[in-house]
N, C-alpha and C positions, 0 to 999 in steps of 0.2 A: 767515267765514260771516255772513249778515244775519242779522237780528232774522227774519225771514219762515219761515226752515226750520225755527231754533228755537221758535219759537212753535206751529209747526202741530206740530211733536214734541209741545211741551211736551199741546197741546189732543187730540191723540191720546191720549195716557195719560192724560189729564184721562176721554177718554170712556170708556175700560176699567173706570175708576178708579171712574167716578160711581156712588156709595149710587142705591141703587132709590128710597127715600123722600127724595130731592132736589125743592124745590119747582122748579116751572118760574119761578118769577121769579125764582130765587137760580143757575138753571145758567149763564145767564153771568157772575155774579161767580166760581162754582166754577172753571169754566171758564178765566178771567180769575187765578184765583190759578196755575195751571197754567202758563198763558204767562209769568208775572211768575219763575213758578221757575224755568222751562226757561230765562229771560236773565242771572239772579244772575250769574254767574262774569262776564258783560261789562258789570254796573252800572256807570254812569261815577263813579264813588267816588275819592276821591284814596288811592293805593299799591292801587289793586283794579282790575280792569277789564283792559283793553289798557294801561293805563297801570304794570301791574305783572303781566303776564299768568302770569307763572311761578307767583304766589301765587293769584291768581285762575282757575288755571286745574290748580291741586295736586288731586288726588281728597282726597289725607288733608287737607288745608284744608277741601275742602269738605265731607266724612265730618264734622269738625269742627265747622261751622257747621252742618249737619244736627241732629246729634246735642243741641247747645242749644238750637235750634228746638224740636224735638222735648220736651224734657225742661222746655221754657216752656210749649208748649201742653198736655203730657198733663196738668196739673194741672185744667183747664179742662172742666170736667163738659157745655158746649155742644158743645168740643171732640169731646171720646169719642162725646156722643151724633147730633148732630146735623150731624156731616162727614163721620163715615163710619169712622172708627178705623185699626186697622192696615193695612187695606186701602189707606184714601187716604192715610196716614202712606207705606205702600210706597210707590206711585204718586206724590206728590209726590215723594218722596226719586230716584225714576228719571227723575222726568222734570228735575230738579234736576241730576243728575249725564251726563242724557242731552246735556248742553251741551257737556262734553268729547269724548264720543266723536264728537260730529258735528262739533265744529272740527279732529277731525284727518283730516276725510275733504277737507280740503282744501288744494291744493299752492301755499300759500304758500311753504313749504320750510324751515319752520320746526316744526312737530310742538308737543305741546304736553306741555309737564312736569309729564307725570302725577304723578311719581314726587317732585317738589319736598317736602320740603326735604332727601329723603333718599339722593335719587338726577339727576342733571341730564340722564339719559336723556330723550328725550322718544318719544313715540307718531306716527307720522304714517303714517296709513293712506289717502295722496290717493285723490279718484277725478277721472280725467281730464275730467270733466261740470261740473266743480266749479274755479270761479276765485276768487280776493281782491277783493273790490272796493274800494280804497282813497275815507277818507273824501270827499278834495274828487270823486271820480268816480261817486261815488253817484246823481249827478242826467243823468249819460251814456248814450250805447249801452250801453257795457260795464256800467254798474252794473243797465238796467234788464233787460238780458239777464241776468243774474246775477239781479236779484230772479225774472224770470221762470222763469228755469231752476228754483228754488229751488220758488216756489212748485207748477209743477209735476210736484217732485217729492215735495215732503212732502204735498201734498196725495192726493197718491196714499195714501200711511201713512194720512193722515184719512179717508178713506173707505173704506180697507179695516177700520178700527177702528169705524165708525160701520154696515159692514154685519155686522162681528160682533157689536158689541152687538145691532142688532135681532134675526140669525139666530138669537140667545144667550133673550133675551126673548120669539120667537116659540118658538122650543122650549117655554120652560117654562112659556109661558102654554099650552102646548098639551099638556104633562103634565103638571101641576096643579105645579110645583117654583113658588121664588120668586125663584131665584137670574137676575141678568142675564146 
């Protein structure tokens, strides 16, 4: 899968996710930490990445790298207040692990090990819309067909998340609630 599907996942749950007292100058870094989570598992890092995908691509690895994450930032009194708390602690953490289930909706034929280090089952739930685009083929037909298929389909996620927010906010500006 490209950076494109994952990203607009990651920026979907970024918009569910978003504290109502978010300034507007700070929603694209918010936003921007979202995508940066949705791509962790394919950093290009040495032993992480495609380059060690078994590791990189373990739920309990990344359950793991979660969970330090998490226990660096609760200390963080900006943190608690002024991100959003449990809520975008959730929401990060889904949109973090939503990397996995969407590399396995693709038929490389290879699946991805979820299960590492304790099982070498892997997960592979293709869908036939959905191709590999290998690196040197990325600047091809095939790869921009691939970006394009991608992007029209995660964008779809984006805007369906982007009209419940508002539906969500138009509600409760409309009976006096505070909730998005």
């Amino acid at each position: 899968m490209t950076q494109i599907g994952h990203a607009l996942t990651g920026a979907a749950i970024g918009v569910l996710c978003k504290p109502d007292h978010t300034p507007s100058r700070w929603l694209a870094a918010y936003l921007g930490v979202f995508l940066l989570l949705s791509n962790i598992p394919d950093l290009p890092f040495k032993h992480w990445g495609h380059d060690r995908y078994d590791i990189s691509h373990s739920l309990f690895v990344n359950l793991l790298l979660i969970a330090v994450t998490v226990m660096a930032l609760l200390p963080l009194k900006a943190f608690r207040s002024q991100i959003g708390g449990w809520k975008t602690i959730g929401g990060g953490s889904a949109a973090w692990l939503s990397h996995l289930l969407l590399d396995s909706f693709y038929n490389h034929g290879y699946g991805v090990a979820i299960f590492w280090p304790f099982s070498d089952a892997r997960l592979a739930l293709p869908m036939p819309w959905f191709s590999v685009v290998t690196k040197p083929a990325y600047f091809t037909v095939e790869g921009f067909r691939e970006y394009l298929t991608e992007f029209a389909f995660y964008s779809l996620l984006l805007i369906a998340t982007l009209i419940i927010r508002r539906a969500r906010a138009t509600n409760n500006s409309q009976t006096g609630g505070t909730r998005p």
